[in-house]
Each structure stands twice: as structure tokens, then as C-alpha cells.
PARO-215931 format. One record per residue (C-alpha): x, y, z; residue in three letters; residue number from 1. Coordinates in steps of 0.5 Angstrom, whole numbers, plus 500, padded with zeros to 3 digits. Layout:
PARO-215931
xx, yy, zz, nulum, kolkol
X, Y, Z, ala, NUM;
...
end
This chain:
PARO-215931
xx, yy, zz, nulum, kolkol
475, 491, 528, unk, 1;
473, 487, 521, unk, 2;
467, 488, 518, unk, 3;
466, 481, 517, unk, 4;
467, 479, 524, unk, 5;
461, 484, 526, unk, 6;
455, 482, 527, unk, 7;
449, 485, 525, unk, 8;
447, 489, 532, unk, 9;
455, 490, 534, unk, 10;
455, 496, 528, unk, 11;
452, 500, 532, unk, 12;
457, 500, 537, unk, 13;
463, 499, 533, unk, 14;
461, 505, 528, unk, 15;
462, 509, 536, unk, 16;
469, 506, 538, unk, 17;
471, 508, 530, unk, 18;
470, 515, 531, unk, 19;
465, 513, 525, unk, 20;
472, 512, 521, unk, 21;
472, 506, 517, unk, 22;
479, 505, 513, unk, 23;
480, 500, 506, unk, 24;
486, 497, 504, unk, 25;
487, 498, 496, unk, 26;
492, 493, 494, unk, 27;
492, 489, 487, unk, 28;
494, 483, 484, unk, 29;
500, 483, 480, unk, 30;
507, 479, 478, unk, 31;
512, 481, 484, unk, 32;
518, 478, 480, unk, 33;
519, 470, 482, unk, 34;
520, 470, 489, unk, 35;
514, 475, 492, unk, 36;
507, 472, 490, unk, 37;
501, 476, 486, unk, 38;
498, 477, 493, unk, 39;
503, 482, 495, unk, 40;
501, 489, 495, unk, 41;
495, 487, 497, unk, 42;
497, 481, 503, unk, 43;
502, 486, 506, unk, 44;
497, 492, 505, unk, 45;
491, 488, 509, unk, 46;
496, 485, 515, unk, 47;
499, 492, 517, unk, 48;
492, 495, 516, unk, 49;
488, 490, 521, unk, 50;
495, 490, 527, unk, 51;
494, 497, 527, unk, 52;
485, 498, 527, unk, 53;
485, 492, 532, unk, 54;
490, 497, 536, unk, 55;
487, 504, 534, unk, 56;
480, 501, 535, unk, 57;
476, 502, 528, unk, 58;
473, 499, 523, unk, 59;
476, 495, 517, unk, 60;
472, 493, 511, unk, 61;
474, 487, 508, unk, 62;
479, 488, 503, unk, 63;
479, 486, 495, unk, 64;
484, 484, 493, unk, 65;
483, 485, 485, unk, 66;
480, 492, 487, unk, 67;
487, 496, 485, unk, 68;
490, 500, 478, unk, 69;
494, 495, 474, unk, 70;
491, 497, 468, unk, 71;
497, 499, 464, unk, 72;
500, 493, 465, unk, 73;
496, 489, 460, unk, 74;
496, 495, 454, unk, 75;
503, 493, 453, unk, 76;
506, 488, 449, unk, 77;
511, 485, 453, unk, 78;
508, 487, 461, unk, 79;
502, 482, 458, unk, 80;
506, 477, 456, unk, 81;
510, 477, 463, unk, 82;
503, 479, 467, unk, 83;
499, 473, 464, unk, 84;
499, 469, 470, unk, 85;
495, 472, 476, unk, 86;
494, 478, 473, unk, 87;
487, 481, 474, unk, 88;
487, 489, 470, unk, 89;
480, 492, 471, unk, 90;
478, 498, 466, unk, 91;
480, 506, 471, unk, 92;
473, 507, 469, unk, 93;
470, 501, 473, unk, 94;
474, 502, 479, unk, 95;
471, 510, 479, unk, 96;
463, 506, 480, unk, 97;
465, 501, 484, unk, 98;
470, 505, 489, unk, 99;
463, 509, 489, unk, 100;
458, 505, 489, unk, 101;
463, 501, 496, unk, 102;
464, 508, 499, unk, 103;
456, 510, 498, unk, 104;
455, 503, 502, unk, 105;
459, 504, 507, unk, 106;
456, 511, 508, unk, 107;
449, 508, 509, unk, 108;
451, 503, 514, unk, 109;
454, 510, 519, unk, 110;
460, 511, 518, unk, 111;
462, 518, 516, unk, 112;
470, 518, 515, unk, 113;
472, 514, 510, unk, 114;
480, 511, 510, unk, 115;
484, 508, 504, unk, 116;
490, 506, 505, unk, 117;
494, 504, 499, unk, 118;
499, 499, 499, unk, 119;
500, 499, 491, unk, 120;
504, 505, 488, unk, 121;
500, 505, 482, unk, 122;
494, 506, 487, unk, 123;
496, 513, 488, unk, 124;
493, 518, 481, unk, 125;
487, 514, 482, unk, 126;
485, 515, 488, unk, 127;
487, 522, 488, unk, 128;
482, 523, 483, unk, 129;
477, 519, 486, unk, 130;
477, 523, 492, unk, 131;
478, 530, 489, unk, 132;
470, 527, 484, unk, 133;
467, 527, 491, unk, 134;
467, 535, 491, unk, 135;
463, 535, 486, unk, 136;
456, 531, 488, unk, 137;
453, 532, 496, unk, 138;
456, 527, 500, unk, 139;
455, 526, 507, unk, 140;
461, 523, 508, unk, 141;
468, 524, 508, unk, 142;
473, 520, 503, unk, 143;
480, 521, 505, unk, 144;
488, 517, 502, unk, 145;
494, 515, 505, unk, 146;
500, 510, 504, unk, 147;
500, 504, 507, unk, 148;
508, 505, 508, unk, 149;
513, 511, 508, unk, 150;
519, 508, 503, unk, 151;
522, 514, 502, unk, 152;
522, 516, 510, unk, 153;
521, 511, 515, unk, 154;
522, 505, 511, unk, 155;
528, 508, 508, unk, 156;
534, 504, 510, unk, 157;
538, 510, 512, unk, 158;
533, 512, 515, unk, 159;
532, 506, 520, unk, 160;
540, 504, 521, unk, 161;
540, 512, 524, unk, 162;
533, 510, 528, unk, 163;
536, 503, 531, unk, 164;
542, 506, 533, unk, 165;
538, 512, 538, unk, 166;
533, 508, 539, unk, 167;
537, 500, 540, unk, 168;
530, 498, 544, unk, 169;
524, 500, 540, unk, 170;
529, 495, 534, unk, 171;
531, 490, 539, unk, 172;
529, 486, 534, unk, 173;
535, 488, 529, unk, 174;
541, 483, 530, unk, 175;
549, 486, 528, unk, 176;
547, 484, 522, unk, 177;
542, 487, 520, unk, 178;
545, 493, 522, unk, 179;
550, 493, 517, unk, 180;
546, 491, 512, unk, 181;
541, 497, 513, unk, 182;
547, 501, 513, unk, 183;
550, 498, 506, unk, 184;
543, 499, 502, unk, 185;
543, 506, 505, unk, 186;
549, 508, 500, unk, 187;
544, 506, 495, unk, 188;
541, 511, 496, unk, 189;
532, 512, 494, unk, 190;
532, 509, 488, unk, 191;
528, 502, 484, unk, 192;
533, 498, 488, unk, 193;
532, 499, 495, unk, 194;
525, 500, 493, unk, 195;
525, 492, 492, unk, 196;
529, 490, 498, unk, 197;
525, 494, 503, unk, 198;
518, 490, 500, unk, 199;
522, 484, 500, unk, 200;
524, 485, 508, unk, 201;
517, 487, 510, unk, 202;
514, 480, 506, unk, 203;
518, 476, 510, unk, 204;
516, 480, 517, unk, 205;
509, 478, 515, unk, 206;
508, 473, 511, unk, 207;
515, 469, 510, unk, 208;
512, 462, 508, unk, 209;
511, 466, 502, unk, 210;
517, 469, 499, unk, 211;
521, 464, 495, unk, 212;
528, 466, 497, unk, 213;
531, 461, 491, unk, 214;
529, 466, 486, unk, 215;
531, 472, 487, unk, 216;
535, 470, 480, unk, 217;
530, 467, 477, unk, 218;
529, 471, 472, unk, 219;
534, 477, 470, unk, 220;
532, 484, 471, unk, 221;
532, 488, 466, unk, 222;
531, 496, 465, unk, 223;
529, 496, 457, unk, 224;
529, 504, 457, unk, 225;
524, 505, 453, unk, 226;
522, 512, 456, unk, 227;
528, 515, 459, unk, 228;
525, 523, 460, unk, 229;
533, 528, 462, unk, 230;
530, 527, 469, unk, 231;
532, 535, 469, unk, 232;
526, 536, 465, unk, 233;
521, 534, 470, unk, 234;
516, 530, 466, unk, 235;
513, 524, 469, unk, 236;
508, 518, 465, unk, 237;
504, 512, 467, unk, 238;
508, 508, 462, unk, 239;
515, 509, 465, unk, 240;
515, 502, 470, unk, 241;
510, 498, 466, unk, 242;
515, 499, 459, unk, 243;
522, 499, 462, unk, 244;
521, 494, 467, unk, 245;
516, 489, 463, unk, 246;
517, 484, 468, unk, 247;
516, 488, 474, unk, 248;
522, 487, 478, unk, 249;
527, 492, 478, unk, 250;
533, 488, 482, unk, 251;
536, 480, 483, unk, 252;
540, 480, 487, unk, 253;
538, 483, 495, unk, 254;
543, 481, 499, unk, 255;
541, 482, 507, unk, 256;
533, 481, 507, unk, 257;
531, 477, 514, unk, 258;
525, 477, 516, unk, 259;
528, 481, 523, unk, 260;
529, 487, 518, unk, 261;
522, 486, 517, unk, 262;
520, 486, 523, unk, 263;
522, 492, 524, unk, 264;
520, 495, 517, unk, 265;
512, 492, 521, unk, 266;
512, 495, 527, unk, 267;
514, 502, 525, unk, 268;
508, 502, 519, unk, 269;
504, 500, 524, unk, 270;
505, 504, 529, unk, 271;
505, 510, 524, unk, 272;
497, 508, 521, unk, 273;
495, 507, 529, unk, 274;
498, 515, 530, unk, 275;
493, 517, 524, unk, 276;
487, 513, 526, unk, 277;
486, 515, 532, unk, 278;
487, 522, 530, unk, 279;
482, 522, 525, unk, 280;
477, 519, 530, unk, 281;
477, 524, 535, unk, 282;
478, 529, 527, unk, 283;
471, 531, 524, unk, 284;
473, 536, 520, unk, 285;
474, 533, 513, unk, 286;
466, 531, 514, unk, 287;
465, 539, 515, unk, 288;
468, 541, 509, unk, 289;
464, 537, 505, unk, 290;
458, 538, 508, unk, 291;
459, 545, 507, unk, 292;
462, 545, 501, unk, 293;
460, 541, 496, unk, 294;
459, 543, 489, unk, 295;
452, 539, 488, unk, 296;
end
């Protein structure tokens, strides 16, 4: 159920059927490398997240496209320079007021559970603190987070060529083709690369109109290695994609992506949220623990 498709006495009833969970998509906009528009994160994100409330029966707040944590993005140099196009970064501080602000709303209407699901990777810290921050006012709801897509599990191309072969009927969609193709990217192993591939596919299995196969080689990728922490060291910074991959696209060549392969990769990212949304329907324990434990 949209938000905005309600009327104004369907809320009611709509607030009901949730379980009073309501669930967001946070996106963003930013250069996705010359085939994929700025749109992305946020189109995909938007798309998986309506197939699977209209099927677990919850209500969706209308998603704002420029409500995602890109902000590094425009402090250096270089990403400026390639990001000026579409780009939109707002201050993490302004996102923080109005994410509460939104959330506050969403409350006063009737809703008691409130999902983000995050479609954009940079998303993460953000939202980890947001919800974390909640603890220390007396809300009467409940904020929660989640990935939009399992990339390093589900969505793996290992992980789905071992899946279409003990379950041929579920990836009915997937061609021979497409077999050994998930089969090849799956000796690439859980890196940049693979990560591109399989973003690239699930654009195609939602919006192919969209991506511009022709220039995959538009640009050259380039890995500027700027900051090359000894992985054995264990140390992470916001920094690292923005600097090493200023323009924001880690891999030309993506030999093998067709829209069957991501259909696959659609079916199987849907059906993983229409698992968690009706569980946190029927689950109100989150919204007890903040009712009891607020620190205010």
C-alpha cells in the first residue's frame, strides 16, 4: 500500500492490515558510471520495496529520491568535479532533523514501526546512528533498518549459480547462458567488480529502458589508490571509494549482464523483504523496548 495512493479515511484501515509498520526506501542521487542514471539506488531500491509491501500488505511512504548520505562525495576535488551532473549532497546534520522530523510525522499518523530500507551503501552509518539517537529521546515508536539487497549472500553470483541449479524452477527465468555467466563472475570472488555486475543486472531486471549498455567504455574505470590501508590492519574510512574511485565506477567491462539475470536477482530481493515485513507485522517487541527503555 503507497502513502500517497491513500485516502485520507483509508489510513485507519491501512495502519490495521501494516501491523502498524510503515517502511521507507533511502536511496540517493549520484553518478552511477555512464550506463546507469543518477537515479539508481533510489529507482531499484523504490521498485523492490513497492513489489514486496503490496504483497506483504504494509504501507509504504513515498520515497525521496535526494534523502541519501553522499556528502563526502562533493568535499573532494576530483568526485566534485566528476559528480557535478545530477548530484545532490546534503549536510549528514540536515539529514539527521529531517529523517526525525519525517519519522515524528509518520508516528503521529498511527504507525508504530517504522522500516528503512537502504538501497545505497553509504546509507549504512547514517542510519545506524539515527536509530541508535532514538534511545535517548521518549519515542513512542520504533525505528529499525535494513538492506534493500543481500549482495554478498543472495545476490552473489556464486551464490545464485548454486541456487539455480537446486532449485531450476524458482530461476526459471535463467537461460544457459546466464548459468555459465553467474558461474564465470562467481571465480571473481566478493569484490568492486562483481559488485558493479550484479547492480548492473538488477537495473536491467527493473528498469532496462534505463541502462545504456553502449557505454559500459565510456569512461576508463580508475582505481587512484589514494588510501591503500594493509587490509590485514583492519582499518576502514568513508573516504576510501570517494578518493580511489572518483568516478564512481569501479569496472568497464561487464560481460554477461541481461535482464533474465536480473530478474532472478528481483525475485529473490523481493521475496527476502516480503519475509521481513510480515514478520515485523505480527512482531512488536521493538516498539516495547522503547517504550521501556528510553533513556528520556
Amino acid at each position: 500500500m503507497k502513502w500517497e495512493y491513500l485516502r485520507a479515511e483509508e489510513f485507519d484501515n491501512a495502519i490495521h492490515k501494516s501491523g502498524g509498520l510503515c517502511v521507507m526506501t533511502l536511496g540517493c542521487l549520484e553518478k552511477h558510471g555512464q550506463h546507469l542514471p543518477v537515479g539508481t539506488d533510489s529507482l531499484m531500491g523504490d521498485k523492490i520495496v513497492e513489489f514486496a509491501s503490496e504483497r506483504a500488505e504494509v504501507t509504504m511512504f513515498p520515497t525521496t529520491m535526494w534523502l541519501g548520505d553522499v556528502s563526502l562525495s562533493h568535499t573532494f576535488e576530483n568526485a566534485a568535479e566528476n559528480n557535478k551532473c545530477g548530484f545532490i549532497g546534503i549536510n549528514p546534520k540536515t539529514l539527521l532533523i529531517i529523517l526525525e522530523e519525517l519519522c515524528d510525522e509518520i508516528a503521529r499518523n498511527g504507525f508504530t514501526k517504522i522500516l528503512f530500507i537502504n538501497a545505497h551503501n553509504e546509507n549504512a552509518d547514517l542510519l545506524s546512528i539515527f536509530c541508535r539517537a532514538q534511545f535517548y529521546k521518549k519515542k513512542h515508536y520504533a525505528t529499525m533498518w535494513a538492506s534493500a539487497y543481500d549482495f554478498t549472500k543472495q545476490l552473489s553470483p556464486g551464490n545464485m549459480y548454486e541456487a539455480a541449479l537446486s532449485d531450476p524452477e524458482y530461476f526459471s527465468m535463467l537461460t544457459k547462458e546466464d548459468l555459465n555467466t553467474l558461474k564465470s563472475w562467481s571465480d571473481i570472488g566478493a569484490n568492486e567488480k562483481y559488485m558493479d555486475f550484479i547492480e548492473t543486472t538488477l537495473a536491467y531486471g527493473i528498469y532496462p529502458k534505463l541502462v545504456a549498455a553502449d557505454k559500459y567504455d565510456a569512461i576508463e574505470s580508475q582505481n587512484t589508490q589514494k588510501i591503500t590501508f594493509p587490509n590485514e590492519l583492519g582499518i576502514s574510512t568513508c573516504a576510501y571509494r570517494t578518493n580511489n574511485h572518483p568516478d564512481v565506477q569501479c569496472e568497464n567491462h561487464l560481460p554477461g549482464c541481461t535482464k533474465t539475470i536480473g530478474d532472478a536477482a528481483v525475485k529473490l530481493s523481493v521475496d527476502r523483504l516480503v519475509k521481513m515485513f510480515e514478520y515485523l507485522k505480527n512482531d512488536n517487541s521493538s516498539v516495547d523496548v522503547m517504550e521501556e527503555f528510553c533513556l528520556m
